[in-house]
C-alpha positions, 0 to 999 in steps of 0.5 A, a space after each residue: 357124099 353124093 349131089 343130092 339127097 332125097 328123103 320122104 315122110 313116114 308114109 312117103 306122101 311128101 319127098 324133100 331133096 337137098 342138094 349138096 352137103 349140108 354146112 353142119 351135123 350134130 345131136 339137139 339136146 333142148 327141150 323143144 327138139 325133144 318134144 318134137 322129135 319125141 326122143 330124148 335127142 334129135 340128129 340134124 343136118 343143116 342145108 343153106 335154105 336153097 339147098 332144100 326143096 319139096 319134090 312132092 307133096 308140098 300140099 301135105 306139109 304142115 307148119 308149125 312155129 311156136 316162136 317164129 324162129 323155127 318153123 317145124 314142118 311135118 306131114 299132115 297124112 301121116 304125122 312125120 317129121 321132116 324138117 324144120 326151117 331157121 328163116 332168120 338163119 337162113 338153113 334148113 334143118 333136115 332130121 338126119 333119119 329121113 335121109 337115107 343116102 347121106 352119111 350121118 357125121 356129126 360133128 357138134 352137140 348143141 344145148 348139151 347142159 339140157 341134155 337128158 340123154 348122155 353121149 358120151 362120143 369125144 364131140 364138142 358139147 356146147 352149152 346152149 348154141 354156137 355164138 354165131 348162131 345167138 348162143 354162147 359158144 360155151 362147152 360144157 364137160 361130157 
């Protein structure tokens, strides 16, 4: 994987850049990130927070929380979804598809027992989240 990383929003108004490689990739099957990705699964990318940075456009981000555990940040111009922000946690997750340069490898699925979408793919398929993460570790069948 190269250095860095840059990604736009849908209509390119806002750029952010990740710097490194990210500590984790993998599929989010709960009901939250279905809703916000509007798919029926969504592929992230974690970077520690200092890895991630906006490059342009920070005055057309948009945030939102609807706990205080996630800040999900999207384009005011064009509505796209670029990434989401874990402050407690301390990463920074990426949407996987608005990075072009980086080499998708997923490595877990998180929050398998809701999913709705099946993938079947050989990958470790946790419960809810990993226990260092606040969740049980747990894995569930494919």
């Amino acid at each position: 994987m190269g250095d860095k990383h840059t990604g736009t929003c849908f209509c390119g108004a806002v750029e952010v850049e990740a710097s490194g490689a990210p500590f984790a990739m993998g599929y989010c099957h709960c009901k939250d990130c279905r809703a916000w990705s509007a798919g029926p699964v969504n592929a992230f990318t974690l970077w520690t927070r200092d890895a991630v940075r906006v490059t342009r456009g920070a005055e057309h981000l948009a945030s939102y929380t609807k706990n205080g555990a996630s800040i999900r940040q999207s384009c005011k111009k064009c509505g796209g979804n670029m990434m989401s922000d874990h402050p407690a946690l301390d990463f920074t997750d990426i949407f996987a598809a608005i990075l072009p340069t980086l080499s998708f490898e997923p490595g877990v699925h998180v929050n398998y027992a809701s999913a709705v979408l099946r993938i079947p793919d050989g990958l470790p398929k946790l419960k809810d989240f990993p226990a260092e993460m606040g969740g049980s570790g747990e894995t569930v069948p494919e």
